[in-house]
N, C-alpha and C positions, 0 to 999 in steps of 0.2 A: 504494500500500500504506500502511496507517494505521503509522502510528509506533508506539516503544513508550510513550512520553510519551503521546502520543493514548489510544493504549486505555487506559492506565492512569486517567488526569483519567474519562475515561469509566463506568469501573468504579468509579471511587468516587462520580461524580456518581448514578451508579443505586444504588450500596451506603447514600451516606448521604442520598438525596430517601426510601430504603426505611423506613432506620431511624429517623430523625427524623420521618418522616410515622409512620409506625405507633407508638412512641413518645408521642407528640403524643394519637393517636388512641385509644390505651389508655386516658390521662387522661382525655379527654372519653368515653371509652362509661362507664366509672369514675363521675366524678361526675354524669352521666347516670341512670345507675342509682341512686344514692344521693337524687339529687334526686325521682327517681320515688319512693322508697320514702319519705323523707320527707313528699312532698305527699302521698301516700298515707297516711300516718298520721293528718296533721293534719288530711286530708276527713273521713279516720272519724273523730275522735273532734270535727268540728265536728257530722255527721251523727250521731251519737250524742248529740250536745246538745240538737240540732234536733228531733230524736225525743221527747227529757224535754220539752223546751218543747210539743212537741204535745200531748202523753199529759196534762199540766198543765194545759196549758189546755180541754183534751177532758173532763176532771174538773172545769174550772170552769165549763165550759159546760153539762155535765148538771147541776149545782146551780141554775145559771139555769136552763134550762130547769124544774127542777120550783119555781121560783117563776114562773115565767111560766105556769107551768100552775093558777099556782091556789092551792097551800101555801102563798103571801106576799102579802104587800099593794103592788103598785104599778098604778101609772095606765097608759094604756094606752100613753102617752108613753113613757114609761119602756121599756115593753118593748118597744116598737118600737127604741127607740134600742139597747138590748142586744140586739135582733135584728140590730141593721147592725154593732154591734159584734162579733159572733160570724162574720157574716160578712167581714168587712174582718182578724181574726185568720187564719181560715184563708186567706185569702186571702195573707197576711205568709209565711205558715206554707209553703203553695206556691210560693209564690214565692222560698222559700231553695231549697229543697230542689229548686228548676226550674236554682237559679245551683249547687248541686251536681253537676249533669250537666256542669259544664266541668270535671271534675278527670276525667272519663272521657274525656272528648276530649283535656288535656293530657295524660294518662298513655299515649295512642294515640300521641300527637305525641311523645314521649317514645320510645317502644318505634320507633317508624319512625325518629328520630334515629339509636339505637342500632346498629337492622338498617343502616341507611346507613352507620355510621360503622366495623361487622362489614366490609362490605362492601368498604370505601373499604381498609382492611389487608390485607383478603386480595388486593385490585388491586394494593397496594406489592409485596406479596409477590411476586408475578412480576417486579420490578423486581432485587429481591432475588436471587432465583432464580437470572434469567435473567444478572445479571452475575458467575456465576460461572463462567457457559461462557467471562467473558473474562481469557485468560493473559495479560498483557504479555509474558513471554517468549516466547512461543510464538508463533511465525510467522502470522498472518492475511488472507487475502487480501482483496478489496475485498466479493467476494460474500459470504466467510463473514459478515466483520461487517453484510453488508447486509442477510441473513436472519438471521441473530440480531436485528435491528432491527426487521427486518420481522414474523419472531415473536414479541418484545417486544409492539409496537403492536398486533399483532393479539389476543395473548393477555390486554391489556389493555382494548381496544374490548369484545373477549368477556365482560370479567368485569362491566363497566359498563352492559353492555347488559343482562346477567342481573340488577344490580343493582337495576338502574332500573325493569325490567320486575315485579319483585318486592314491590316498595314502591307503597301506594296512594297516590293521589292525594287521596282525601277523607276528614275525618276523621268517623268518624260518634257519636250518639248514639242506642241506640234502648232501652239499660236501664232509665232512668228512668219512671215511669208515666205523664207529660205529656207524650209524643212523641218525634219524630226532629228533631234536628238536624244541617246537614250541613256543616261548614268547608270552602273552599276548593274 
């Protein structure tokens, strides 16, 4: 038969792995969130720069263009070269806006943190729960505390496997106009 010392060391080992892990956990879903919201701000309003800088140069490029067509005087040199230079801009131009698809892949890897870390509390929580069924006063036999343990374990295997099965393995891209890409 477990003592009453035993059940007790027990009962707090599960009361406070509960509360210090979930505690803990709060914090991190907390600045998890805050961290999403600010690289979310600072995409967009890189993406909004990125956008002026196109429209910009899109406007400087129709002016070359109707000197290239004829309303200005340059050699054929010349416009050649403002031809590769129009193209090697946009090209700059694509290529930002291809490294802006990683704030959508962090922001997935962010949100699947979160759901993990959602997760990870509510599996304390049966820690929690479950060590209220134990009295120290109260008389325990070998079986009781052996299925309380045993339902412990199991109802924690249960939540982790739900967890786990929940959360994707790959992060994907497929918003952007240049394709998919697919992390891990």
């Amino acid at each position: 038969m477990p003592t009453k010392t035993m059940l007790h060391e027990l009962k707090r080992l599960l009361l406070d792995t509960s509360s210090g892990g979930s505690r803990q956990l709060t914090e991190v879903e907390s600045d998890l969130v805050q961290t999403n919201i600010l690289l979310g701000e600072a995409i967009g309003k890189l993406g909004s720069s990125f956008m002026d800088l196109h429209h910009a140069v899109q406007a400087q490029q129709q002016l070359l263009e109707s000197v290239m067509n004829g309303d200005g005087q340059l050699d054929a040199a010349s416009i050649d070269k403002l031809r590769q230079m129009q193209g090697a801009v946009n090209q700059h131009v694509n290529a930002a806006v291809t490294g802006l698809q990683f704030q959508d892949m962090t922001s997935q890897l962010l949100e699947r943190i979160v759901r993990r870390v959602i997760g990870l509390r509510e599996a304390l929580g049966v820690l929690s729960a479950n060590s209220f069924e134990i009295v120290p006063d109260l008389e325990h036999s070998d079986e009781q505390l052996e299925a309380l343990l045993t339902n412990t374990v199991t109802a924690m295997e249960e939540r982790l496997a739900a967890l786990e099965s929940g959360l994707w393995k790959a992060v994907r891209q497929t918003r952007m106009e240049s394709g998919d890409i697919e992390l891990f």
